[in-house]
N, CA, C and O of each residue as an XYZ file, in Angstrom:
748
protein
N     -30.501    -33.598    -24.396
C     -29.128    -33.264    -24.107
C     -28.689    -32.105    -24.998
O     -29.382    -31.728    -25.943
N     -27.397    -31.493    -24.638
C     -26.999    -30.173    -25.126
C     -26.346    -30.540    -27.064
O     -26.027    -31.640    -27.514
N     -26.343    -29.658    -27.546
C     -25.460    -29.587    -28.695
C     -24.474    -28.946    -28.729
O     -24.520    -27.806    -29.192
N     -23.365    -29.450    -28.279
C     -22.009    -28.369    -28.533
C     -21.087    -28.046    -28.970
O     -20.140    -28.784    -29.240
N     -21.137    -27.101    -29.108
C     -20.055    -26.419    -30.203
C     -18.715    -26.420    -29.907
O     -18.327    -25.637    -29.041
N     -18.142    -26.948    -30.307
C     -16.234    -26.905    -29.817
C     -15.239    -26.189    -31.105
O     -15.210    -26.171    -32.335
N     -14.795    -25.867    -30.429
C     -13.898    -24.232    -31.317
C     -12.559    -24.942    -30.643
O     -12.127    -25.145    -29.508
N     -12.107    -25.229    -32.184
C      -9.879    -25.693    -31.987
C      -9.462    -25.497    -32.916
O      -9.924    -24.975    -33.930
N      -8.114    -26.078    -32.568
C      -7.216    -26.106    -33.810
C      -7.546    -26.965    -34.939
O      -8.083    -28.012    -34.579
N      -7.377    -26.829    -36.290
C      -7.184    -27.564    -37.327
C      -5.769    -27.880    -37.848
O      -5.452    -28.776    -38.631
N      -4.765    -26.709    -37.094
C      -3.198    -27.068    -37.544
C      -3.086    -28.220    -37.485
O      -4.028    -28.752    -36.898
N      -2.114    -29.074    -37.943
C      -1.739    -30.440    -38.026
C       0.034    -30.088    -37.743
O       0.986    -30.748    -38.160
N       0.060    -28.867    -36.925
C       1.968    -28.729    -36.618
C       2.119    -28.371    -34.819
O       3.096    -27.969    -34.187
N       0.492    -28.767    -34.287
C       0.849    -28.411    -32.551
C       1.203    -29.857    -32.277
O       1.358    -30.939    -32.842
N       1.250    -29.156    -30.874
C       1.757    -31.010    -29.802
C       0.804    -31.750    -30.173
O      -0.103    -31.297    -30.872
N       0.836    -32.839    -29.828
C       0.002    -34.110    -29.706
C      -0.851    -34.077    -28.719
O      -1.909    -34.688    -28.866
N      -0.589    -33.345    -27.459
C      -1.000    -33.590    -26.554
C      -2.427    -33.175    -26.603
O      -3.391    -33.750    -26.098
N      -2.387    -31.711    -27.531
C      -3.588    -31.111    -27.508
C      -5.047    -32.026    -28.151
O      -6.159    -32.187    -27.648
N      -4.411    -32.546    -29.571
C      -4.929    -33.514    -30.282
C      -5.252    -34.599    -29.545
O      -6.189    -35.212    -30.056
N      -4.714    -35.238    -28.217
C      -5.559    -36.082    -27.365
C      -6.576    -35.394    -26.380
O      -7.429    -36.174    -25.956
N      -6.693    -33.731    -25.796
C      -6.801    -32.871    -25.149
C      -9.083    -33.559    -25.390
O     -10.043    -34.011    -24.766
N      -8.412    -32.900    -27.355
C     -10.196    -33.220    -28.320
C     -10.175    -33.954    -28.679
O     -10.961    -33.950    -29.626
N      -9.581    -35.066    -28.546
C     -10.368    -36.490    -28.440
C     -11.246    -36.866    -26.891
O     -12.316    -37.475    -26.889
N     -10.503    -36.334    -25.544
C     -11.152    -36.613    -24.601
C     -12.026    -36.017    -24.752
O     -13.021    -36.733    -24.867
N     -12.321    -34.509    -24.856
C     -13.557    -34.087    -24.817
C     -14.751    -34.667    -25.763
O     -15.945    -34.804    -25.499
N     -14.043    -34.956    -26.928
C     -15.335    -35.994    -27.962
C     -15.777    -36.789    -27.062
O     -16.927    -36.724    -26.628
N     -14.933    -37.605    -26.692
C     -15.650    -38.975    -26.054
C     -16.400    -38.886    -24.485
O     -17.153    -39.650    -23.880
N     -15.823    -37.624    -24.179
C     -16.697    -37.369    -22.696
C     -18.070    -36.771    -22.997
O     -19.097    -37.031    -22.369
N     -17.952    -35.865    -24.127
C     -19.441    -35.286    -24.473
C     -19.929    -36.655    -25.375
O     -21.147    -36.487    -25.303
N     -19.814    -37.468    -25.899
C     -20.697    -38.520    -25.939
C     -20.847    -39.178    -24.998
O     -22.001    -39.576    -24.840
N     -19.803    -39.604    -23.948
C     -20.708    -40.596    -22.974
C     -21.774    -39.439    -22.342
O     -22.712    -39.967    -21.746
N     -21.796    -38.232    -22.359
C     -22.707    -37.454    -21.195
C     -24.268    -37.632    -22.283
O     -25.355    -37.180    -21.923
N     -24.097    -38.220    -23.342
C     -25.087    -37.924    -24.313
C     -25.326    -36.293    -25.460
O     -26.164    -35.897    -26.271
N     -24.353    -35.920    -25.022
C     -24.618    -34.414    -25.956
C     -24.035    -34.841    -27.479
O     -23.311    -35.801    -27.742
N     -24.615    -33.758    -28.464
C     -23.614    -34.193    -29.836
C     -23.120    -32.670    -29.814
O     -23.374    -31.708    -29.090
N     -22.167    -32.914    -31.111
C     -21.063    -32.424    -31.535
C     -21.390    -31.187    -32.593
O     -21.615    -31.638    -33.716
N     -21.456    -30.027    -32.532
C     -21.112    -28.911    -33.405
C     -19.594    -28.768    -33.816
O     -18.943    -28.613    -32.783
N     -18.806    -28.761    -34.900
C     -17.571    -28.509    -35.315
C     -17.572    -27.937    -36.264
O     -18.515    -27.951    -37.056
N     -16.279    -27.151    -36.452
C     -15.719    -26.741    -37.872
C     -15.725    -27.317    -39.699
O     -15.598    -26.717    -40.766
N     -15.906    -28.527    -39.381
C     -16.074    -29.594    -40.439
C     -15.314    -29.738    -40.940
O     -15.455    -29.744    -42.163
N     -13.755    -29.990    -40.277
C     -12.708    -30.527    -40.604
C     -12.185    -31.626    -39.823
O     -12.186    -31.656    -38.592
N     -11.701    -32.603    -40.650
C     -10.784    -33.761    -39.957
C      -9.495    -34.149    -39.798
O      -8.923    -35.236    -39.875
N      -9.095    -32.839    -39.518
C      -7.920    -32.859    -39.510
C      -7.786    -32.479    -37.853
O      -8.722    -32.058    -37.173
N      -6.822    -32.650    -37.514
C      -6.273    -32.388    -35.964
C      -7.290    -32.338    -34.846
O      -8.224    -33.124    -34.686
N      -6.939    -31.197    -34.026
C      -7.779    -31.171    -32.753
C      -9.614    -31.063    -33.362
O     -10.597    -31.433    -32.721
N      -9.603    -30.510    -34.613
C     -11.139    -30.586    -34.969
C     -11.554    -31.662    -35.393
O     -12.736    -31.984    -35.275
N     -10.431    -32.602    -36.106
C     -11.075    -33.571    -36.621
C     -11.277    -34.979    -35.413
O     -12.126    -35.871    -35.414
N     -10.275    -34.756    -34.576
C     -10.057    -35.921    -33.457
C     -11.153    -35.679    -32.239
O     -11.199    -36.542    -31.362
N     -12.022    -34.556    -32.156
C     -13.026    -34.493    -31.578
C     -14.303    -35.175    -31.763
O     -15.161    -35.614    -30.997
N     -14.117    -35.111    -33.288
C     -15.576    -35.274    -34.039
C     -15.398    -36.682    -34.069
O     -16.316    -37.396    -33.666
N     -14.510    -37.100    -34.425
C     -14.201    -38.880    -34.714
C     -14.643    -39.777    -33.180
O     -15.421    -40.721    -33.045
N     -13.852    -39.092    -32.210
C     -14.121    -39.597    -30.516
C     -15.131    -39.508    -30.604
O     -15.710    -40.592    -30.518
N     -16.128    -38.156    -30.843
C     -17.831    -38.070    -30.577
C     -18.719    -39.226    -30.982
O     -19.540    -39.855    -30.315
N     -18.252    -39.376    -32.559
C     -18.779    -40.552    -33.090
C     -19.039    -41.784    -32.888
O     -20.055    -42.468    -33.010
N     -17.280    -42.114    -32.342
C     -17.264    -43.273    -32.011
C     -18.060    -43.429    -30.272
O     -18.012    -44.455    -29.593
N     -18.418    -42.749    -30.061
C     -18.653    -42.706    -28.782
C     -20.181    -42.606    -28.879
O     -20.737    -42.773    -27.794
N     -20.973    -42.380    -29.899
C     -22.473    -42.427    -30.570
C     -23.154    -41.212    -30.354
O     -24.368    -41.008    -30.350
N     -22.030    -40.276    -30.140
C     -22.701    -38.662    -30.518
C     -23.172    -38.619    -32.272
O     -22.681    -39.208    -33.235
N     -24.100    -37.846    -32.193
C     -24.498    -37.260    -33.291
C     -23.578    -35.900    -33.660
O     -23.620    -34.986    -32.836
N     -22.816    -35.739    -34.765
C     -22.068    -34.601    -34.995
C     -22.136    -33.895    -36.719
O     -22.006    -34.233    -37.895
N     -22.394    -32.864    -35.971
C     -22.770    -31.601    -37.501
C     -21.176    -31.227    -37.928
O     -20.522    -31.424    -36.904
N     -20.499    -30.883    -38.741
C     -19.453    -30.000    -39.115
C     -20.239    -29.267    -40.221
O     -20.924    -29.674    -41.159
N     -19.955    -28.251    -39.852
C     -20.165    -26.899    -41.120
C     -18.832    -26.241    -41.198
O     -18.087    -25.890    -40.283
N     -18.705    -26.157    -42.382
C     -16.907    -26.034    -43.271
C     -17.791    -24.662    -44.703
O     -18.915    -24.624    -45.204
N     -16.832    -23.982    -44.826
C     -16.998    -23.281    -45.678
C     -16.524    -23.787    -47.052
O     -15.481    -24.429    -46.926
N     -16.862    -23.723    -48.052
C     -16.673    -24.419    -49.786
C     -15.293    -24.411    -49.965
O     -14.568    -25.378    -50.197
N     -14.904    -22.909    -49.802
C     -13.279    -22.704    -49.852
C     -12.225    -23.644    -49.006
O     -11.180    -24.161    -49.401
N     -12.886    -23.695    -47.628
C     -11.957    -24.304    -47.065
C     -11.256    -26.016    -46.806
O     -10.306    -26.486    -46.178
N     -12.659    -26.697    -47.939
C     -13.112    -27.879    -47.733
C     -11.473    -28.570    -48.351
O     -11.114    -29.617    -47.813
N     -10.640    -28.021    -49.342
C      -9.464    -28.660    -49.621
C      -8.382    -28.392    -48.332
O      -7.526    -29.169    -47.907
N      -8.652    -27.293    -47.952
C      -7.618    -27.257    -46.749
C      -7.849    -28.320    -45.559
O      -7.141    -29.299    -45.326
N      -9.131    -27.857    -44.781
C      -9.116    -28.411    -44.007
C      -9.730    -29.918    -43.739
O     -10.187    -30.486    -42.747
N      -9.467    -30.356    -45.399
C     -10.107    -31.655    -45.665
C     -11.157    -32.010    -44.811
O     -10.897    -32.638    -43.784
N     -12.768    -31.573    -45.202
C     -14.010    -31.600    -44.621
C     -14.085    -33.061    -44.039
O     -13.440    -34.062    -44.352
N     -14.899    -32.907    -43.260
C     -14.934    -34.287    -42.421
C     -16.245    -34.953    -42.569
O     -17.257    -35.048    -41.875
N     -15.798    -35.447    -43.908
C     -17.369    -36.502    -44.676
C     -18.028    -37.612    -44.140
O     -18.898    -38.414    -44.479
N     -16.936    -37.255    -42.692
C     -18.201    -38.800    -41.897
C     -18.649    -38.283    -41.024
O     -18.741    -39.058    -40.072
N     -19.227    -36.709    -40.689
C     -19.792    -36.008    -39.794
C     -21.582    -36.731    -40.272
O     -21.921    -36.697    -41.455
N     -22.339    -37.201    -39.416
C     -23.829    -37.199    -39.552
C     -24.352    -36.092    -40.245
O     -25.379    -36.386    -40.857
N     -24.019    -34.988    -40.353
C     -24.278    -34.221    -41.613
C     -23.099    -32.848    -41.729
O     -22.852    -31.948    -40.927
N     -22.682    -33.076    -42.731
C     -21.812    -32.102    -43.083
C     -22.850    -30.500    -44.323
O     -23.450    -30.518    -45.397
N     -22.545    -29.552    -43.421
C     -23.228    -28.473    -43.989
C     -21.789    -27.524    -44.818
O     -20.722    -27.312    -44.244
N     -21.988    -27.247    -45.693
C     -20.906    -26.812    -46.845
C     -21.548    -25.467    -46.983
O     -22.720    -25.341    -47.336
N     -20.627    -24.303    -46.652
C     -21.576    -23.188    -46.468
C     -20.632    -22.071    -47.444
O     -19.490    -22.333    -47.819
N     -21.349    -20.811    -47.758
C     -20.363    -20.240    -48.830
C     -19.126    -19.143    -48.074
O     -17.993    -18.867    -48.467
N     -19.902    -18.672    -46.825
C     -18.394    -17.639    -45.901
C     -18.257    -18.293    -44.821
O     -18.824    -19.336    -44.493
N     -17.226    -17.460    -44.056
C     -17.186    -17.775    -42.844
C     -18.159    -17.257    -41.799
O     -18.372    -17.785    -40.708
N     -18.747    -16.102    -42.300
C     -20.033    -15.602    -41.432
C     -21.338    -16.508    -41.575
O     -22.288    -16.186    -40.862
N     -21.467    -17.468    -42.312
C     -22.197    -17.967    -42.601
C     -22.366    -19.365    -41.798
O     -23.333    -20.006    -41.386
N     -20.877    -19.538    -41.771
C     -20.405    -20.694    -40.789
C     -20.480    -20.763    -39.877
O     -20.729    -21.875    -39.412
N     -20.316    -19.621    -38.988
C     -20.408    -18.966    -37.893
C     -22.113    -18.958    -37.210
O     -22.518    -19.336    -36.111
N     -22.684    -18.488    -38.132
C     -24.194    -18.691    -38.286
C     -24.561    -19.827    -37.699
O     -24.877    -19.858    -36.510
N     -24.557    -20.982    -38.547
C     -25.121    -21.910    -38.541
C     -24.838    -22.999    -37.461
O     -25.430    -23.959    -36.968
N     -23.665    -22.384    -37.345
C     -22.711    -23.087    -35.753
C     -23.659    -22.346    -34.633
O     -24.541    -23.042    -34.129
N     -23.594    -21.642    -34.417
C     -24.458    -20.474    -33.284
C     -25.570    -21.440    -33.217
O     -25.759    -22.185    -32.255
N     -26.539    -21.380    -34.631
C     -27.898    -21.545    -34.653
C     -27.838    -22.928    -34.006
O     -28.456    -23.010    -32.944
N     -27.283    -23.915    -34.386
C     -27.429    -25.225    -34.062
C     -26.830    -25.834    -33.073
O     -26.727    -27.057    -32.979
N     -26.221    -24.670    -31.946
C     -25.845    -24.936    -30.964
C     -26.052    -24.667    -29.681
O     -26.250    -23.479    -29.426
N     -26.069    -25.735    -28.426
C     -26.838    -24.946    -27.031
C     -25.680    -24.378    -26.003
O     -25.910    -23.720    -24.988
N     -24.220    -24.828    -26.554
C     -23.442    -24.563    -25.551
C     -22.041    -24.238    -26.523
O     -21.869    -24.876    -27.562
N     -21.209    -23.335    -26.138
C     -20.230    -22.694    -26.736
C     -18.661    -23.755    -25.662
O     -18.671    -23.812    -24.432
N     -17.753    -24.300    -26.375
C     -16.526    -24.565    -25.799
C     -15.575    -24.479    -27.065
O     -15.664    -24.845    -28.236
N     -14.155    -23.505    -25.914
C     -13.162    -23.284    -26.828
C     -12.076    -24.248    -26.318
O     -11.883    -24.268    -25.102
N     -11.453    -24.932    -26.999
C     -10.012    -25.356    -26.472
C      -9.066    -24.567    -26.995
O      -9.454    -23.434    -27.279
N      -7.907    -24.825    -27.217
C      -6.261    -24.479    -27.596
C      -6.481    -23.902    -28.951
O      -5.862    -24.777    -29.556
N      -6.790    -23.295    -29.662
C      -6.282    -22.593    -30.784
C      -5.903    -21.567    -31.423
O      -5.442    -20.603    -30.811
N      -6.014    -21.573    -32.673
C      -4.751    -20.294    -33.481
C      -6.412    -19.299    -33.220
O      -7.346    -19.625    -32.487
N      -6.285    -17.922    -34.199
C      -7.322    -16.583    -34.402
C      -8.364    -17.001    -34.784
O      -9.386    -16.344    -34.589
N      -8.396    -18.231    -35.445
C      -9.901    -18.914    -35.796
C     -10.898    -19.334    -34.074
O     -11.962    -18.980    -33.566
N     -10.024    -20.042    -33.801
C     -10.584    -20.143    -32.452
C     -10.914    -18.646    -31.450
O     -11.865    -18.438    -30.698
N     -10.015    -17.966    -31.705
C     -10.029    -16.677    -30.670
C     -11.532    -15.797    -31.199
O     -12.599    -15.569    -30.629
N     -11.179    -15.581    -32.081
C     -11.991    -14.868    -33.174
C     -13.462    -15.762    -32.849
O     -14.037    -15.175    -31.931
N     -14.059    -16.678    -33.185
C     -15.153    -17.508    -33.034
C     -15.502    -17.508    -30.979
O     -16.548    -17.314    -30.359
N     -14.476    -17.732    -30.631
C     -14.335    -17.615    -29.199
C     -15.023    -15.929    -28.430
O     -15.872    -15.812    -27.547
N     -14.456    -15.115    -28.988
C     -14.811    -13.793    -28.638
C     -16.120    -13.114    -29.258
O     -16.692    -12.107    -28.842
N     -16.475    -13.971    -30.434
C     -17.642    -13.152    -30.845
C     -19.029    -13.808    -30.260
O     -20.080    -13.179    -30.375
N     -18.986    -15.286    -29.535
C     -20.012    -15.739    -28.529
C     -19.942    -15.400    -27.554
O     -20.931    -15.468    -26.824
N     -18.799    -14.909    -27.123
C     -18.722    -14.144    -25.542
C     -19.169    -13.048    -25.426
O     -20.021    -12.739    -24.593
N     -18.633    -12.256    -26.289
C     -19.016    -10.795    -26.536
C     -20.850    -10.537    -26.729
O     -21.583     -9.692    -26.217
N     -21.051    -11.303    -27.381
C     -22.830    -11.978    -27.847
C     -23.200    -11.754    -26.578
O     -23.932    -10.819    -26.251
N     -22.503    -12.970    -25.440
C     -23.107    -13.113    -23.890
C     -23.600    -12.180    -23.295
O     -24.738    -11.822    -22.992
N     -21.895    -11.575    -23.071
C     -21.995    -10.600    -22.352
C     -22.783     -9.285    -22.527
O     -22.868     -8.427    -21.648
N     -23.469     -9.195    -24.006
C     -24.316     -8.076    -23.975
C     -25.794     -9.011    -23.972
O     -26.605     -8.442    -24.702
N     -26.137     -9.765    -23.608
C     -27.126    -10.690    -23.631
C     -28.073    -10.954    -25.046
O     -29.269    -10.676    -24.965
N     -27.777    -11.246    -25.753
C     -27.759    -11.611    -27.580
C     -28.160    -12.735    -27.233
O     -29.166    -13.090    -27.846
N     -27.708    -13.569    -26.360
C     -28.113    -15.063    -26.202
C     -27.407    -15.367    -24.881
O     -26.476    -14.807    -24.302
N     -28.370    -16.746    -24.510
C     -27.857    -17.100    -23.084
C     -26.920    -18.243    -22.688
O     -26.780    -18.664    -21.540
N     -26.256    -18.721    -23.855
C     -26.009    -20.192    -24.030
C     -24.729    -19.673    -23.224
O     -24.383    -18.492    -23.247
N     -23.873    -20.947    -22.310
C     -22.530    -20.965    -21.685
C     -21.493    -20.850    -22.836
O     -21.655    -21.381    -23.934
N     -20.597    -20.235    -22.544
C     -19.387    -19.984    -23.142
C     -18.349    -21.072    -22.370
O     -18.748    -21.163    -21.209
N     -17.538    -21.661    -22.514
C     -16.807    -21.995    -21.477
C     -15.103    -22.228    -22.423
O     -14.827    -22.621    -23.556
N     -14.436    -21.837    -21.462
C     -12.898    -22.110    -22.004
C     -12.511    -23.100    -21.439
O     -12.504    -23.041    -20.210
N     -12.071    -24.303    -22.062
C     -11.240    -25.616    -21.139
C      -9.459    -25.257    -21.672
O      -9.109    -24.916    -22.802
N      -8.671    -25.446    -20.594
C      -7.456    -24.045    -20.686
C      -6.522    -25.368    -19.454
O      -5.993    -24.953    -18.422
N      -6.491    -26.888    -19.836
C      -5.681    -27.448    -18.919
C      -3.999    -26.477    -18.806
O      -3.422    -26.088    -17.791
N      -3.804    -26.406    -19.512
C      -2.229    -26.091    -19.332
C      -1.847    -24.844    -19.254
O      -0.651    -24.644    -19.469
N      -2.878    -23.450    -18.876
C      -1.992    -22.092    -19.243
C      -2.291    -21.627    -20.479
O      -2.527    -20.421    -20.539
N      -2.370    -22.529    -21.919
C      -2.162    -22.244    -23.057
C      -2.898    -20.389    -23.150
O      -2.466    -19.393    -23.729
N      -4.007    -20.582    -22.382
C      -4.848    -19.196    -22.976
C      -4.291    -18.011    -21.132
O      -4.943    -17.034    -20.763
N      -3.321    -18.424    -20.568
C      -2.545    -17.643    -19.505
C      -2.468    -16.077    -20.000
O      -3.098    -15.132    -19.524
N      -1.501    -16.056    -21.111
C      -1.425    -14.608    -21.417
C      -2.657    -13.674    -21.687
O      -2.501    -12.478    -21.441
N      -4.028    -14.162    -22.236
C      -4.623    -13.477    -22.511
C      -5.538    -12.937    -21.259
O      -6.217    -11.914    -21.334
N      -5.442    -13.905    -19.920
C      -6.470    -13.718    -18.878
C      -5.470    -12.617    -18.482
O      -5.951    -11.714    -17.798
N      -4.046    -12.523    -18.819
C      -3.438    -11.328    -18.336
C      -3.920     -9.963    -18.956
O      -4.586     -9.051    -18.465
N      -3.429    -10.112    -20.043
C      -4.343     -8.893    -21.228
C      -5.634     -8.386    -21.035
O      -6.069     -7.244    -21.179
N      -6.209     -9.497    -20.662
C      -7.795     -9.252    -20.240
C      -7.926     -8.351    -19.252
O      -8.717     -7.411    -19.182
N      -6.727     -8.855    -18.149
C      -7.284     -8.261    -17.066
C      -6.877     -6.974    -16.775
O      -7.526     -6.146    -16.136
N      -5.960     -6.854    -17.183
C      -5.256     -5.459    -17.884
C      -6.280     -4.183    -18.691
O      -6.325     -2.953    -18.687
N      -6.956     -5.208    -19.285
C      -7.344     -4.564    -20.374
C      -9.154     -3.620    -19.167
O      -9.671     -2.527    -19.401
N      -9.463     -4.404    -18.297
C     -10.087     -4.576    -17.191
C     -10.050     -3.358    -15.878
O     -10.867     -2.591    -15.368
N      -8.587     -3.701    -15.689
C      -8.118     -2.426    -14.455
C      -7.996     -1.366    -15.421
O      -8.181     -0.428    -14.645
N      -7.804     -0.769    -16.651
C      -7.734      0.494    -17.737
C      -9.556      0.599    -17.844
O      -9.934      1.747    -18.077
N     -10.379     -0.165    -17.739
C     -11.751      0.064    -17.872
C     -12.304      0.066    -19.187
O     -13.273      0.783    -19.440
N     -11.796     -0.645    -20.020
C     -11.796     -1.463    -21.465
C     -13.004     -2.529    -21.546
O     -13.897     -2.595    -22.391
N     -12.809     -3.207    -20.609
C     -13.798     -4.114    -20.088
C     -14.490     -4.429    -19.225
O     -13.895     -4.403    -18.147
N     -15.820     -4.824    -19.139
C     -17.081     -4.630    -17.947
C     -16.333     -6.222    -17.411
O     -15.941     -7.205    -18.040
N     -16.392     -5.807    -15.673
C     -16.279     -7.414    -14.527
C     -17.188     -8.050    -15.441
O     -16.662     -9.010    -16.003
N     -18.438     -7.821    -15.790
C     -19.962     -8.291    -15.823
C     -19.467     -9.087    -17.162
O     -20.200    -10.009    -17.518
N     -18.549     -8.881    -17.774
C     -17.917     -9.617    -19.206
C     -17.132    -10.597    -18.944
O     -17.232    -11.661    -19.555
N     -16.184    -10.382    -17.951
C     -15.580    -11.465    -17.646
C     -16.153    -12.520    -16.806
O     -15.913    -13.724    -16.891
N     -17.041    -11.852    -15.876
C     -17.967    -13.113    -15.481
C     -19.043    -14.271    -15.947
O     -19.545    -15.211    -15.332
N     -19.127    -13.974    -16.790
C     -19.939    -15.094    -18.224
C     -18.976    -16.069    -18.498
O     -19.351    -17.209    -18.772
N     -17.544    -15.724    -18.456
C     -17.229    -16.639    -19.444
C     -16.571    -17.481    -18.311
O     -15.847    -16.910    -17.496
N     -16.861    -19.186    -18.211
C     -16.402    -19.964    -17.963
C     -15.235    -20.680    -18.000
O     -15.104    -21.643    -18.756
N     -14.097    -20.184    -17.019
C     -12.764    -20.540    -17.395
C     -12.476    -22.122    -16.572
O     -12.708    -22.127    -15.363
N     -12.099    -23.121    -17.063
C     -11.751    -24.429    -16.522
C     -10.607    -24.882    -16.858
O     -10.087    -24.592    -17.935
N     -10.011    -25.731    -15.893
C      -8.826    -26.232    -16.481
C      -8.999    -27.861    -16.507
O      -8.019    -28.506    -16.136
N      -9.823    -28.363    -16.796
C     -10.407    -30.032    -16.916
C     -11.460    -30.189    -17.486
O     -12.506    -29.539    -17.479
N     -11.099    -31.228    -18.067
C     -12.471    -31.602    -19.256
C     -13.671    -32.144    -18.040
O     -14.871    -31.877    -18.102
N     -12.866    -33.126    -16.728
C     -14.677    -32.831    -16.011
C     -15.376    -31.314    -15.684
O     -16.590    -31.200    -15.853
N     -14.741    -30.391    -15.309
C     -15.287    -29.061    -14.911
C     -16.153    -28.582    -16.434
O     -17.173    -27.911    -16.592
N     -15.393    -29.141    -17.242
C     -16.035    -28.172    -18.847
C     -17.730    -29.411    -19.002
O     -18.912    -29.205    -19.280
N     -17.138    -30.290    -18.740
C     -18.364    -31.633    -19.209
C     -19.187    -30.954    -18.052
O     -20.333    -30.735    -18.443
N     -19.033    -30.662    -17.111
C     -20.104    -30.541    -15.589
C     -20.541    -28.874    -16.140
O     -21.532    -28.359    -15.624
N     -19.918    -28.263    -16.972
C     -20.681    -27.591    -17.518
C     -21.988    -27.272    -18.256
O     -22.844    -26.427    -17.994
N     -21.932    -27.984    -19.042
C     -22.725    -28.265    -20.064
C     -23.991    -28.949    -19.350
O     -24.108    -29.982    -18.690
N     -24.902    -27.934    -19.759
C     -26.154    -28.386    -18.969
C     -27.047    -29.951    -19.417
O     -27.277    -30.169    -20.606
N     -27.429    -30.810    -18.486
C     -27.551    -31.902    -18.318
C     -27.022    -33.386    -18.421
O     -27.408    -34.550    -18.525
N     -25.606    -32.405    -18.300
C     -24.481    -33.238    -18.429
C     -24.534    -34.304    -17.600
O     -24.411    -35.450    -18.035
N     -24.805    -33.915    -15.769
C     -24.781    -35.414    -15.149
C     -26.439    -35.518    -14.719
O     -26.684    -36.169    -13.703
N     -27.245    -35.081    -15.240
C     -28.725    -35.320    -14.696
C     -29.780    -35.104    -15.916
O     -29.592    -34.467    -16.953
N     -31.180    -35.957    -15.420
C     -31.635    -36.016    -16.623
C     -32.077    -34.247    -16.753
O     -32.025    -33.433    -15.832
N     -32.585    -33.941    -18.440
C     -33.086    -32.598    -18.239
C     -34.092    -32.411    -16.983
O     -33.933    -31.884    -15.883
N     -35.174    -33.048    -17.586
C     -36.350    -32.996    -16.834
C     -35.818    -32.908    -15.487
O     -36.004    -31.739    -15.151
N     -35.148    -33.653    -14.366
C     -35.111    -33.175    -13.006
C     -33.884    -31.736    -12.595
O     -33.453    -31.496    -11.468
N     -33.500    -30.858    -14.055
C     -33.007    -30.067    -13.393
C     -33.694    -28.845    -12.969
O     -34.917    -28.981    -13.009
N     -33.268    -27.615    -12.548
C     -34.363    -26.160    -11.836
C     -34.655    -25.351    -12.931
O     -35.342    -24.340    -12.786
């Protein structure tokens, strides 16, 4: 099964709603059998992912940078927590140990982490899915910007077509390769 990486918020000042948004997805990517790549914080939408995963008998990595471990109070009941010294480093090791890229709802940490696996894609650096799960609009303005940015000739179609836009955690889970079938019988 896949290892995936989920990119959110750590604020602890958004809705609630979102914070149940990554808990469903924890617990849907454990029942599909995949584990958990995170930020290595337990706080909010990052930490309520990793906790659902768990409890749900995913295996889950958080890699947290040294600095950030008082902020975003590291999440010491991750199956292994990797304590790394930058954020490029973090970034790293998230990439390396991951087969599938998902962003939900968040602040420039997310965007930022979000755009530099897409951008990866789209020049073919690697082949892993990108996918955005986007129930509510939240990421609306930017598919505008994008597309804007698109008709000015800023950006290749061939860029925007990589990236996987969904608005449901089944479309994002039916993403993730061998999500409803075993590996072995897929093409």
């Amino acid at each position: 099964m896949a290892a995936v990486c989920v990119y959110c918020s750590s604020s602890e000042q958004i809705d609630a709603g979102y914070v149940e948004l990554a808990r469903t997805v924890g617990t849907r990517l454990a029942a599909a059998g995949h584990s958990l790549v995170s930020g290595g914080g337990r706080v909010s939408m990052m930490g309520a992912v990793a906790r659902a995963a768990r409890a749900g008998g995913a295996h889950t990595v958080g890699v947290i940078p040294a600095h950030l471990v008082p902020y975003e109070v590291a999440d010491t009941d991750a199956d292994e927590l990797v304590v790394v010294d930058t954020m490029r480093e973090r970034k790293q090791v998230m990439d390396d140990r991951s087969d599938v890229f998902m962003a939900l709802p968040g602040g420039i940490g997310t965007l930022e982490e979000l755009f530099e696996v897409w951008t990866s894609l789209s020049l073919g650096m690697h082949d892993k899915p990108v996918i955005v799960l986007d129930p509510d609009g939240f990421y609306a303005p930017l598919w505008q910007y994008l597309d804007a940015l698109h008709s000015g000739g800023f950006v290749r179609a061939a860029a925007l077509d990589v990236l996987h836009r969904v608005s449901t955690v089944d479309a994002a889970i039916a993403l993730v390769p061998c999500s409803t079938l075993p590996c072995s019988t897929l093409p």
